[in-house]
Every structure is written in structure tokens, then in C-alpha cells.
Chimera marker file (.cmm) of the C-alpha trace (Angstrom):
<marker_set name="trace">
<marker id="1" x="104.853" y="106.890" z="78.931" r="1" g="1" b="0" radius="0.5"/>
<marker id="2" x="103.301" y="108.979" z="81.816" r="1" g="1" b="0" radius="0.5"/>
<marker id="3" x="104.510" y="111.412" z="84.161" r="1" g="1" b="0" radius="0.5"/>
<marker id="4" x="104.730" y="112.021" z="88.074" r="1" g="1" b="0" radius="0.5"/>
<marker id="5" x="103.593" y="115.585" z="89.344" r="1" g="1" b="0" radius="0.5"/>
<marker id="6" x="107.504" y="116.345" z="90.207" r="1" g="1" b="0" radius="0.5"/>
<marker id="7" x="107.875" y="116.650" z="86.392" r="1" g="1" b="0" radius="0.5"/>
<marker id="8" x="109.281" y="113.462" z="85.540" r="1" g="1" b="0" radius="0.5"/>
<marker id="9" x="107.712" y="111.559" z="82.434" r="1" g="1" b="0" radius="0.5"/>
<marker id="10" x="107.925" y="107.883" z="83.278" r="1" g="1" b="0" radius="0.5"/>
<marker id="11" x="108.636" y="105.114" z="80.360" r="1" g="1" b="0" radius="0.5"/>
<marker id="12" x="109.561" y="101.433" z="80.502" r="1" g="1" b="0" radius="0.5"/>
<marker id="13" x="111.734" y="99.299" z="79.081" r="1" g="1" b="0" radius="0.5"/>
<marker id="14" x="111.318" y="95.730" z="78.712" r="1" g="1" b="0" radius="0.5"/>
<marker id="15" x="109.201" y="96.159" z="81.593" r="1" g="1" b="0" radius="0.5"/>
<marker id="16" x="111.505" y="98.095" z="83.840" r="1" g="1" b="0" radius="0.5"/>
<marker id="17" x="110.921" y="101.701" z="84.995" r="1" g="1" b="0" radius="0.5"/>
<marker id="18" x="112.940" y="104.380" z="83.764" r="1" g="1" b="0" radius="0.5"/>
<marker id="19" x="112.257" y="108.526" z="85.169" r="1" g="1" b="0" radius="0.5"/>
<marker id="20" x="113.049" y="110.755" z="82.219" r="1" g="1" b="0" radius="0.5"/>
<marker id="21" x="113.829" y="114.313" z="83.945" r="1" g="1" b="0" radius="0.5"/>
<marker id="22" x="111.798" y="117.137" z="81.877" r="1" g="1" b="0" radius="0.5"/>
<marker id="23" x="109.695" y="114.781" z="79.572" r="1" g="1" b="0" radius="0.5"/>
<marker id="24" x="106.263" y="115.316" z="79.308" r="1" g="1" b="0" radius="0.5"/>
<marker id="25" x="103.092" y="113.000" z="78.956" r="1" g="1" b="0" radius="0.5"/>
<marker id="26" x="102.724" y="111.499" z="75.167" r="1" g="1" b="0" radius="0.5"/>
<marker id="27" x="106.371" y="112.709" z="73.746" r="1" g="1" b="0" radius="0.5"/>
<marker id="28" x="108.596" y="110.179" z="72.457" r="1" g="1" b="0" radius="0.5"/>
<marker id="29" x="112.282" y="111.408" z="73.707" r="1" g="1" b="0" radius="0.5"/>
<marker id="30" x="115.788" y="109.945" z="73.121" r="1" g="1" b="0" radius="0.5"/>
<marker id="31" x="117.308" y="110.042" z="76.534" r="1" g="1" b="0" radius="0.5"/>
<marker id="32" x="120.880" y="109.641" z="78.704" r="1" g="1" b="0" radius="0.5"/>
<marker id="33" x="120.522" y="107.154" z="81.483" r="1" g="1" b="0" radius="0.5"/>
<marker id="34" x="121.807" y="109.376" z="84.714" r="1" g="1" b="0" radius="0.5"/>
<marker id="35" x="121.614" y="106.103" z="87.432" r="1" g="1" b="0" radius="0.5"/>
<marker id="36" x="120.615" y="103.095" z="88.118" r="1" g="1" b="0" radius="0.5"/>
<marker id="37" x="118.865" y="101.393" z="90.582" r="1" g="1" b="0" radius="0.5"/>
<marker id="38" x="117.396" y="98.071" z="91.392" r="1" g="1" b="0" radius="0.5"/>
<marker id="39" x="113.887" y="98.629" z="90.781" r="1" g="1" b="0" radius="0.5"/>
<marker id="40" x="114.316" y="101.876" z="88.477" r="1" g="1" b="0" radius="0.5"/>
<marker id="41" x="116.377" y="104.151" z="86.868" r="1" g="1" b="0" radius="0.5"/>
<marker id="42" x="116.794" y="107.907" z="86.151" r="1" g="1" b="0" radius="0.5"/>
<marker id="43" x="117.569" y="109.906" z="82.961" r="1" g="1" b="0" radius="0.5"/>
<marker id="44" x="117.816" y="113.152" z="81.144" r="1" g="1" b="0" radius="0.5"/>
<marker id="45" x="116.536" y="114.262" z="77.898" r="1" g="1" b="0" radius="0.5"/>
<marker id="46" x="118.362" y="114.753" z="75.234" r="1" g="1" b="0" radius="0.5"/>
<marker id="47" x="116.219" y="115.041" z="72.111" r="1" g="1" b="0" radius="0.5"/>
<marker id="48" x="112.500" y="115.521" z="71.743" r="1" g="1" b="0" radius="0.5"/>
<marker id="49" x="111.661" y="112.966" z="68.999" r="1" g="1" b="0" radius="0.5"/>
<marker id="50" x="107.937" y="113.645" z="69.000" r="1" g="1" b="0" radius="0.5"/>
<marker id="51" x="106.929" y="116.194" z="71.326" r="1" g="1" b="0" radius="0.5"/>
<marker id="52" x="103.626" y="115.272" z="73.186" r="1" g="1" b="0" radius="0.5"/>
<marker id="53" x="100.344" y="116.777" z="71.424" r="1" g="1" b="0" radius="0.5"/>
<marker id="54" x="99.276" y="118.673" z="74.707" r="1" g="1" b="0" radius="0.5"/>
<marker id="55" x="102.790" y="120.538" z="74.422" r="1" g="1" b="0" radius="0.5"/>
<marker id="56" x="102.702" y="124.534" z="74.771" r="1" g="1" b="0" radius="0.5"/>
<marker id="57" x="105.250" y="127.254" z="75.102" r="1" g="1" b="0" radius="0.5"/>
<marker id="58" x="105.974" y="127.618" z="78.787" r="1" g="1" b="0" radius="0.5"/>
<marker id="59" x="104.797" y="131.022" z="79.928" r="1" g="1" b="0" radius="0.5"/>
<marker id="60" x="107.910" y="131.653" z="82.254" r="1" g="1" b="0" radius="0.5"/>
<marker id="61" x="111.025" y="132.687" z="80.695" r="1" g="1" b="0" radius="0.5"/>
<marker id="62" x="113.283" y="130.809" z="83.156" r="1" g="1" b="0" radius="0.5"/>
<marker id="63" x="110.942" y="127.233" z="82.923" r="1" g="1" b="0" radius="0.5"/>
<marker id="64" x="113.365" y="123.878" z="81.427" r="1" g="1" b="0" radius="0.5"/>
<marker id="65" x="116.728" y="126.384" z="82.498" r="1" g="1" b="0" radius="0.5"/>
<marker id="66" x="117.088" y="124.560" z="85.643" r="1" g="1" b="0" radius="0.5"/>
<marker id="67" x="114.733" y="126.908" z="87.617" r="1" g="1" b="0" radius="0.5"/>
<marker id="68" x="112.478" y="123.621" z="88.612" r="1" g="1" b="0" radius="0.5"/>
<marker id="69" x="109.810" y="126.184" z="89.660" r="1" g="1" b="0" radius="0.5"/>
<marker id="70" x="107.153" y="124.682" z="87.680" r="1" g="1" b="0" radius="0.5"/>
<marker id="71" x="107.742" y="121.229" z="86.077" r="1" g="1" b="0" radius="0.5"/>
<marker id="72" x="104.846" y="121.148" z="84.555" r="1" g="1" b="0" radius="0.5"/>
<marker id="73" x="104.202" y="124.609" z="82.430" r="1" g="1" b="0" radius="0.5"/>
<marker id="74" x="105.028" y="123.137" z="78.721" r="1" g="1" b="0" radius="0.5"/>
<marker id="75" x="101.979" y="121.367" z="79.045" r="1" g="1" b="0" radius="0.5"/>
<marker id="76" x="99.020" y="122.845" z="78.224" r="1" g="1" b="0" radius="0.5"/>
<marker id="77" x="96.565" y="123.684" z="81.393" r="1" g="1" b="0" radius="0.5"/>
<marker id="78" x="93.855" y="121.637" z="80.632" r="1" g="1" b="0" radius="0.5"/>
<marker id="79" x="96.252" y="118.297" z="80.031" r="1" g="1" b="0" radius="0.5"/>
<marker id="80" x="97.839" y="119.608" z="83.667" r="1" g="1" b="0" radius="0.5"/>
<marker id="81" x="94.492" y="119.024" z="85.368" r="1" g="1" b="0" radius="0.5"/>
<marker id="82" x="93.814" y="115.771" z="83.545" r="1" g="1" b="0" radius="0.5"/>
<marker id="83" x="97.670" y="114.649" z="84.009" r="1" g="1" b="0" radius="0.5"/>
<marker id="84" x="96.892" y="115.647" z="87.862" r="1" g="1" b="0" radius="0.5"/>
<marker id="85" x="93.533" y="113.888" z="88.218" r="1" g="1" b="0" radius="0.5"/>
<marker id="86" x="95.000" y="110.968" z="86.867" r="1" g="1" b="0" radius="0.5"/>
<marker id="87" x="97.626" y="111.089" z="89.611" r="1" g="1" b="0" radius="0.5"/>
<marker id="88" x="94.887" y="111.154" z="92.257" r="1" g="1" b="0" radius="0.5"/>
<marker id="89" x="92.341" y="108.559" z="91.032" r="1" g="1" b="0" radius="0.5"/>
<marker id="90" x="95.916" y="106.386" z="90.860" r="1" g="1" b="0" radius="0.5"/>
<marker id="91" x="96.886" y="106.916" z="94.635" r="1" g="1" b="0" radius="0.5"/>
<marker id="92" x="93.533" y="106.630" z="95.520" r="1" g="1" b="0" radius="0.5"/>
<marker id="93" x="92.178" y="103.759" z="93.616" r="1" g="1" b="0" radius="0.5"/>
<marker id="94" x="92.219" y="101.315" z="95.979" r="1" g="1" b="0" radius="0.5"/>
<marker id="95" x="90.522" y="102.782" z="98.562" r="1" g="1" b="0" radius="0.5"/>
<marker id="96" x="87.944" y="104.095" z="96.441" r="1" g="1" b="0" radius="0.5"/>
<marker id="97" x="87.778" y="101.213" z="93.698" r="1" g="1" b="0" radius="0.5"/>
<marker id="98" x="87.208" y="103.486" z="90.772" r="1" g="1" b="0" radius="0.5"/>
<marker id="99" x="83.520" y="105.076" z="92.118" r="1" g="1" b="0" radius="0.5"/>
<marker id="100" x="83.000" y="108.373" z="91.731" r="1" g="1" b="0" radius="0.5"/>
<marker id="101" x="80.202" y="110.589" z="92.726" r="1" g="1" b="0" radius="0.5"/>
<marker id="102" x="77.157" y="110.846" z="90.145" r="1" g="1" b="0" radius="0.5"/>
<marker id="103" x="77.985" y="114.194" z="89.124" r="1" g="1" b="0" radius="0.5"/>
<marker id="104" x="82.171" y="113.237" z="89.220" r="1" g="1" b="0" radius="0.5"/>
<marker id="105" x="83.202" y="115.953" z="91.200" r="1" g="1" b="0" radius="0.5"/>
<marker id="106" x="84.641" y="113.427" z="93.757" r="1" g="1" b="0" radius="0.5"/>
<marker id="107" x="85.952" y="109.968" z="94.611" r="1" g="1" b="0" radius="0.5"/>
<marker id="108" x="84.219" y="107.765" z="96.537" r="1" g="1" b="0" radius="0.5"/>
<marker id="109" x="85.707" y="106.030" z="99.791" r="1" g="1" b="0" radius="0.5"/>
<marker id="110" x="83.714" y="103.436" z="100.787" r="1" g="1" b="0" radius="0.5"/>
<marker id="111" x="80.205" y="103.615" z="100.615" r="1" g="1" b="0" radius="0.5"/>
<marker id="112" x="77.337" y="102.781" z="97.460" r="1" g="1" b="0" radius="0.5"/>
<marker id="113" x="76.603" y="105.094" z="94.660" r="1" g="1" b="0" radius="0.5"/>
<marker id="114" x="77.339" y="108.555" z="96.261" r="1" g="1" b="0" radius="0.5"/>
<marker id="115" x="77.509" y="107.535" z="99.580" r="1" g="1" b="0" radius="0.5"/>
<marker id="116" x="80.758" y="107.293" z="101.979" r="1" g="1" b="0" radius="0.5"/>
<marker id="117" x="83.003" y="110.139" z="102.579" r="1" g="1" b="0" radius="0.5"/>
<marker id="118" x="84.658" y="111.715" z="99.518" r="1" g="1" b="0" radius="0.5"/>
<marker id="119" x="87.885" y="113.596" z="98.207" r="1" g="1" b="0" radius="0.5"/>
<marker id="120" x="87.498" y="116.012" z="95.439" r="1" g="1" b="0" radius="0.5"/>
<marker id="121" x="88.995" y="116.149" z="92.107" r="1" g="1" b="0" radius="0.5"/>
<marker id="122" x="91.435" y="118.540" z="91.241" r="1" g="1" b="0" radius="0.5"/>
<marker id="123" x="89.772" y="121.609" z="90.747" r="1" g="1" b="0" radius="0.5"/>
<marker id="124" x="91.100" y="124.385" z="88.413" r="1" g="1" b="0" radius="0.5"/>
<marker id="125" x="91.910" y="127.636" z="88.796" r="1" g="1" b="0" radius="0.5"/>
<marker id="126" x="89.759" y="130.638" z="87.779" r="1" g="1" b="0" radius="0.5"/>
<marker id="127" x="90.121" y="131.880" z="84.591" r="1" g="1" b="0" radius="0.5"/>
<marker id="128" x="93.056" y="133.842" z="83.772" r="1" g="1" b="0" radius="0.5"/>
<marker id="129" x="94.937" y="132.491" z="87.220" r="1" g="1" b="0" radius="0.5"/>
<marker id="130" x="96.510" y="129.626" z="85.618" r="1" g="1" b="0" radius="0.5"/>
<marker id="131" x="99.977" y="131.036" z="86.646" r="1" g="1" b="0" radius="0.5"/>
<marker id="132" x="98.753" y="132.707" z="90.026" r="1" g="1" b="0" radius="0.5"/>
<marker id="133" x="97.359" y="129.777" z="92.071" r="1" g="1" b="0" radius="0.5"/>
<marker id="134" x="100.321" y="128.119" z="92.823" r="1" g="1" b="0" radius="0.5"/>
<marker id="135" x="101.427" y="127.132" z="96.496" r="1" g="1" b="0" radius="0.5"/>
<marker id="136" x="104.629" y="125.639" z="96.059" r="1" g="1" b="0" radius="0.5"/>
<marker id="137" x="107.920" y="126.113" z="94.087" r="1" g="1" b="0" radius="0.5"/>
<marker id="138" x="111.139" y="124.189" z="93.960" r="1" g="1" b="0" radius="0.5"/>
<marker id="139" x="113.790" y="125.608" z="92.883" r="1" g="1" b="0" radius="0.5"/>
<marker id="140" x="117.523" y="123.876" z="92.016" r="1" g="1" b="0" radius="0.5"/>
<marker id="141" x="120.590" y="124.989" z="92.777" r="1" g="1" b="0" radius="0.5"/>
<marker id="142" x="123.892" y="123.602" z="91.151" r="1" g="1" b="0" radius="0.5"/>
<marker id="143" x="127.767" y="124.137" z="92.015" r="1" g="1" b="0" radius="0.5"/>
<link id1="1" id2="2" r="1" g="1" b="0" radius="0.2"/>
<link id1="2" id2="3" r="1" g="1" b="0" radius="0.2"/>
<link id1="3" id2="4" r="1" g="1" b="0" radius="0.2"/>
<link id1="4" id2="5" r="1" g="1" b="0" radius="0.2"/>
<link id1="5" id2="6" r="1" g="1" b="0" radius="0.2"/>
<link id1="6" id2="7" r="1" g="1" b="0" radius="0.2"/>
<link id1="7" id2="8" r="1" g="1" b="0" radius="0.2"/>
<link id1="8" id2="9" r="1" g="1" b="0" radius="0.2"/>
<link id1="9" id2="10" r="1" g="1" b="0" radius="0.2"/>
<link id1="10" id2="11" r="1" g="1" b="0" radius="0.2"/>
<link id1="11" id2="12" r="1" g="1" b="0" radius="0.2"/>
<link id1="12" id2="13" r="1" g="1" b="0" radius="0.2"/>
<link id1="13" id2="14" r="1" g="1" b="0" radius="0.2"/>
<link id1="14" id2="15" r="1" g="1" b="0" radius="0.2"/>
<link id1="15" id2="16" r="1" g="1" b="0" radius="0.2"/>
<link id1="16" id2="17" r="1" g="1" b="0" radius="0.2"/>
<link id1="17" id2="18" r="1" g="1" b="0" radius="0.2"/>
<link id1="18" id2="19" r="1" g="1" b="0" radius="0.2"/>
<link id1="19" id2="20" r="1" g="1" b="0" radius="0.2"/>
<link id1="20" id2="21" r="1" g="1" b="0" radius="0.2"/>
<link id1="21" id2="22" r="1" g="1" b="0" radius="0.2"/>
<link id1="22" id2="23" r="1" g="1" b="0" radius="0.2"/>
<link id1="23" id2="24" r="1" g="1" b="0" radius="0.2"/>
<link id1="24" id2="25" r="1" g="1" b="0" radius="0.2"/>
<link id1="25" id2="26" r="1" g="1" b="0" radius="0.2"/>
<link id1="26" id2="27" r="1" g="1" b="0" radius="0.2"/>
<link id1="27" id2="28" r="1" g="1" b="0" radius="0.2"/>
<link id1="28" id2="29" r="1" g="1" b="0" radius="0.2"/>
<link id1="29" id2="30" r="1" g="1" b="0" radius="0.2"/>
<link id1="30" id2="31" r="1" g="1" b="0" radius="0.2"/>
<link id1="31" id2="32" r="1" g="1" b="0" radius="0.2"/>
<link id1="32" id2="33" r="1" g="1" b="0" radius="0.2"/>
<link id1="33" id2="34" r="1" g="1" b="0" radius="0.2"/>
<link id1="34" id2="35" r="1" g="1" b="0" radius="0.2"/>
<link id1="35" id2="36" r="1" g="1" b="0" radius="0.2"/>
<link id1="36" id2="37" r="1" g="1" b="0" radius="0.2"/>
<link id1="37" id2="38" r="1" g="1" b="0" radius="0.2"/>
<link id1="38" id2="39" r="1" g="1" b="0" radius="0.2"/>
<link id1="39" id2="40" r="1" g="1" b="0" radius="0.2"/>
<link id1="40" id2="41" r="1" g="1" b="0" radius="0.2"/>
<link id1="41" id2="42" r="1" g="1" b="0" radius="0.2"/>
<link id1="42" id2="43" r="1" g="1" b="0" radius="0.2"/>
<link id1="43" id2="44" r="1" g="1" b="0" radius="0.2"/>
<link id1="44" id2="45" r="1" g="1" b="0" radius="0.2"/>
<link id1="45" id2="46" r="1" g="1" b="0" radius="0.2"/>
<link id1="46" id2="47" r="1" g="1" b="0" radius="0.2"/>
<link id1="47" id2="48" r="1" g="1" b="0" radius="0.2"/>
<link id1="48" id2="49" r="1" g="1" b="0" radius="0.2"/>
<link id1="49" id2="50" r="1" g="1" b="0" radius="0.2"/>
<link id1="50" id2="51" r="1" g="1" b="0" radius="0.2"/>
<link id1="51" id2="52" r="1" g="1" b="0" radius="0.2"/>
<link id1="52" id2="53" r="1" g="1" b="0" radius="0.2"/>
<link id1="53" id2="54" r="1" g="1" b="0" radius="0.2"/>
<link id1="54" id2="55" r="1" g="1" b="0" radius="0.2"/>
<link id1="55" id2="56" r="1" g="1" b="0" radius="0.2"/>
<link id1="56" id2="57" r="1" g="1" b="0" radius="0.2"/>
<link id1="57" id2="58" r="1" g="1" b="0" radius="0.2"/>
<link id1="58" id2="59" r="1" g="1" b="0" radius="0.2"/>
<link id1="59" id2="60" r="1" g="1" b="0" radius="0.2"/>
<link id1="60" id2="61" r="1" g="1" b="0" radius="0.2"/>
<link id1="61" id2="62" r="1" g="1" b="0" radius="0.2"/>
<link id1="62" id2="63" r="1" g="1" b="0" radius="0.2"/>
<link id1="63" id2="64" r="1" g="1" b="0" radius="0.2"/>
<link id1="64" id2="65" r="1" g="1" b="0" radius="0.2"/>
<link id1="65" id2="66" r="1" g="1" b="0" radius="0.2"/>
<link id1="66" id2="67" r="1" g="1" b="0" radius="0.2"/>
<link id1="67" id2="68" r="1" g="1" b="0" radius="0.2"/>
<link id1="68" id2="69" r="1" g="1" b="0" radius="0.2"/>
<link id1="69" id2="70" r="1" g="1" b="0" radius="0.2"/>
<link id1="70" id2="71" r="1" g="1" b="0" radius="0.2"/>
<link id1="71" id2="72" r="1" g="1" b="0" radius="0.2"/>
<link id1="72" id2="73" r="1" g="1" b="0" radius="0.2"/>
<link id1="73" id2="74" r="1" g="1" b="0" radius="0.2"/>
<link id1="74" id2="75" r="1" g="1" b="0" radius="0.2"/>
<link id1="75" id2="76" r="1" g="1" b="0" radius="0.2"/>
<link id1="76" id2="77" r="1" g="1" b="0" radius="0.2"/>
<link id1="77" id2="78" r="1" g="1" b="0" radius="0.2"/>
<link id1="78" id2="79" r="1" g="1" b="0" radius="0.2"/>
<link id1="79" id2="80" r="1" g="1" b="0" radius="0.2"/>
<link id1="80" id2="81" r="1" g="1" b="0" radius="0.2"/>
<link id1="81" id2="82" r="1" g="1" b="0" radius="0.2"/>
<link id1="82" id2="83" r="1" g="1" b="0" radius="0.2"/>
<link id1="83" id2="84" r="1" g="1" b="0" radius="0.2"/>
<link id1="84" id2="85" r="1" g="1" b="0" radius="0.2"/>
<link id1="85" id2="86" r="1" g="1" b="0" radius="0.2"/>
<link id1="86" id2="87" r="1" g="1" b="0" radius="0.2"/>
<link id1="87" id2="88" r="1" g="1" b="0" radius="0.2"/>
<link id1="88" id2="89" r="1" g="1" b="0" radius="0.2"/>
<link id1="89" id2="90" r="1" g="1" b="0" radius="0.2"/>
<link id1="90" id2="91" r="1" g="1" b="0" radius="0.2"/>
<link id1="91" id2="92" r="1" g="1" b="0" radius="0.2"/>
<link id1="92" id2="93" r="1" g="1" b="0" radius="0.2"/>
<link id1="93" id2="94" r="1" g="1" b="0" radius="0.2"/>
<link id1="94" id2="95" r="1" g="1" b="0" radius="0.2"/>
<link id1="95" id2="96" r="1" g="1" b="0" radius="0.2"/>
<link id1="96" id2="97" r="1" g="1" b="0" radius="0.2"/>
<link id1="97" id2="98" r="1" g="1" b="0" radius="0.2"/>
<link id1="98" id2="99" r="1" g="1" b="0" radius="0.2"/>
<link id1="99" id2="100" r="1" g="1" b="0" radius="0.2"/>
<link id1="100" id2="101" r="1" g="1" b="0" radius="0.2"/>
<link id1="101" id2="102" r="1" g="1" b="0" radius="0.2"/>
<link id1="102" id2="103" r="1" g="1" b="0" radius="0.2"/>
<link id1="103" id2="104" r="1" g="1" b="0" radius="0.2"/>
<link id1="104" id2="105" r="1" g="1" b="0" radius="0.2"/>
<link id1="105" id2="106" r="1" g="1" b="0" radius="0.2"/>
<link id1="106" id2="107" r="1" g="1" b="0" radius="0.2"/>
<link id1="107" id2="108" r="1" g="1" b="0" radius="0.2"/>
<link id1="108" id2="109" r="1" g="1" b="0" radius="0.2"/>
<link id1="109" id2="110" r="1" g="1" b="0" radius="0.2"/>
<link id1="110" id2="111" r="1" g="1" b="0" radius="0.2"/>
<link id1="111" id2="112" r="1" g="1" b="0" radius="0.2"/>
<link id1="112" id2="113" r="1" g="1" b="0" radius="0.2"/>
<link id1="113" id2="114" r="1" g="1" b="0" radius="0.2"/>
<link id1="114" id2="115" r="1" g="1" b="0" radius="0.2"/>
<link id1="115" id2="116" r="1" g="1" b="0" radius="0.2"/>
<link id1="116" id2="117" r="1" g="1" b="0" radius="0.2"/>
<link id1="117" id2="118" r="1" g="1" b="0" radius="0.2"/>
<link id1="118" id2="119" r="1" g="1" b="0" radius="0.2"/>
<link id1="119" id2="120" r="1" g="1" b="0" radius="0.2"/>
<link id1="120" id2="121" r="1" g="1" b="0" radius="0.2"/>
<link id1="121" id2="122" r="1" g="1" b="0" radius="0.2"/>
<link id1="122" id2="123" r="1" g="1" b="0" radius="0.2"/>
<link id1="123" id2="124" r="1" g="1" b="0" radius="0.2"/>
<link id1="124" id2="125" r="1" g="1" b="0" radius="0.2"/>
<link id1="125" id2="126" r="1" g="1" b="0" radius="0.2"/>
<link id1="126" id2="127" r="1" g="1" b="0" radius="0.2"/>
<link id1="127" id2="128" r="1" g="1" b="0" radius="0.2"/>
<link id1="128" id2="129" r="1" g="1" b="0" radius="0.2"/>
<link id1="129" id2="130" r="1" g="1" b="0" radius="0.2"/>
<link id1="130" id2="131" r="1" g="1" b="0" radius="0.2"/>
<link id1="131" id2="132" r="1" g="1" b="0" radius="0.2"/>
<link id1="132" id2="133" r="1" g="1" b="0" radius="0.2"/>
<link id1="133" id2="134" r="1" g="1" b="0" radius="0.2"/>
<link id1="134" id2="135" r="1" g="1" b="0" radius="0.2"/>
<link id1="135" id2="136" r="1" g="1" b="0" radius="0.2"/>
<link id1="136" id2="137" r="1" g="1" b="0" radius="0.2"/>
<link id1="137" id2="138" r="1" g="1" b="0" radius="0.2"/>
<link id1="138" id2="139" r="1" g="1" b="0" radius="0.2"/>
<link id1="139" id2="140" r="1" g="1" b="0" radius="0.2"/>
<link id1="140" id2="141" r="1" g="1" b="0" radius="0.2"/>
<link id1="141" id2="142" r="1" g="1" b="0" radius="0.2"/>
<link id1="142" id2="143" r="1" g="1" b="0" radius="0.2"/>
</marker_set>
């Protein structure tokens, strides 16, 4: 399966859409169902079976304890831009219908080859700021 950027890893069976809380891109994980919906549902792991090859020891202490700060740290930085990029081309696609620039720094709206307006890929941090750049946290509480 995949994953959305709010740290959900996204799998389907028989064709229907399941959100797996915590599971990253490429791991195979045995999972609890949490709710169901018509046209999805949600659950939680509850074993990694095969963890996903771009799989790294989160830098933060508190990351998979419920802090929901950053879904996305027990992936390895380089998968997070790809995984991200990914996400954008998706949403994007059919506006831009899969053109990129000539040197691929951008997608294409409209346009020929290189022409029409543009919106950048996802551009990484500097070196050593992996952890630093980041604009946005979410954090969960629980009763």
C-alpha cells in the first residue's frame, strides 16, 4: 500500500480502501479495523509483519507514543521527499497531465514542453536540517 502525508499508510482489500494509522509506505502490517465507513475504513497497527525497506529509527524520542508531531520520521528522509512528491504529482495530475519541466524541478500546468505556469516539486531541506524545517505539528491528546 501507500500512504497520505497525515501518516496514514493506505491498503485495499478486495478493492476497498482501508487507512492503517502509523503504517508506513512498503510494510506489510497485521492490523485492527477501528471503523467503518461506506467508502473506507480506518485501522490501527498491531504487528509489523515486514517493515517497509525505507524504514529508520525515528530521531524523536516521543515519535509512534501518541505525540502525532511528525507522522512521518520512521521513514527515511529521502523516501519522505519521494513519498511527498508522489502526493503532489497525484493531486496535481490532472491539471498538469504528467509534464514536467525539462530539467524536473516543476510541474507543468497547461502549456507545451516547459511552457505554462508551474508548481515546484518538493524541495528538501539543507543538509543537516532534516528535523529543523518543519512548519507544522499536530499533536494528540487523549482522556
Amino acid at each position: 500500500g501507500g500512504s497520505r502525508g497525515s501518516g496514514m499508510g493506505i491498503s485495499r482489500v478486495d478493492g476497498f480502501v482501508v487507512f492503517v494509522e502509523a503504517a508506513l509506505p512498503g510494510s506489510v502490517v497485521r492490523g485492527r479495523v477501528t471503523e467503518v465507513k461506506p467508502d473506507f475504513a480506518s485501522a490501527r497497527v498491531l504487528e509489523v509483519i515486514t517493515p517497509s525497506p525505507d524504514a529508520v529509527t525515528a530521531p524523536c524520542p516521543l515519535a509512534g507514543n501518541g505525540c502525532g508531531g511528525c507522522k512521518l520520521q520512521g521513514l527515511d528522509y529521502a523516501a519522505q521527499l519521494r513519498h511527498k512528491d508522489e502526493q503532489v504529482a497525484k493531486i496535481f495530475r490532472p491539471l498538469t497531465n504528467g509534464k514536467h519541466s525539462p530539467d524536473g524541478s516543476r510541474f507543468i500546468l497547461g502549456g507545451g514542453e516547459g511552457g505554462g505556469a508551474g508548481i515546484r516539486r518538493i524541495l528538501p531541506a539543507a543538509e543537516g536540517e532534516t528535523l529543523r524545517y518543519r512548519a507544522r505539528m499536530d499533536f494528540s491528546f487523549g482522556a
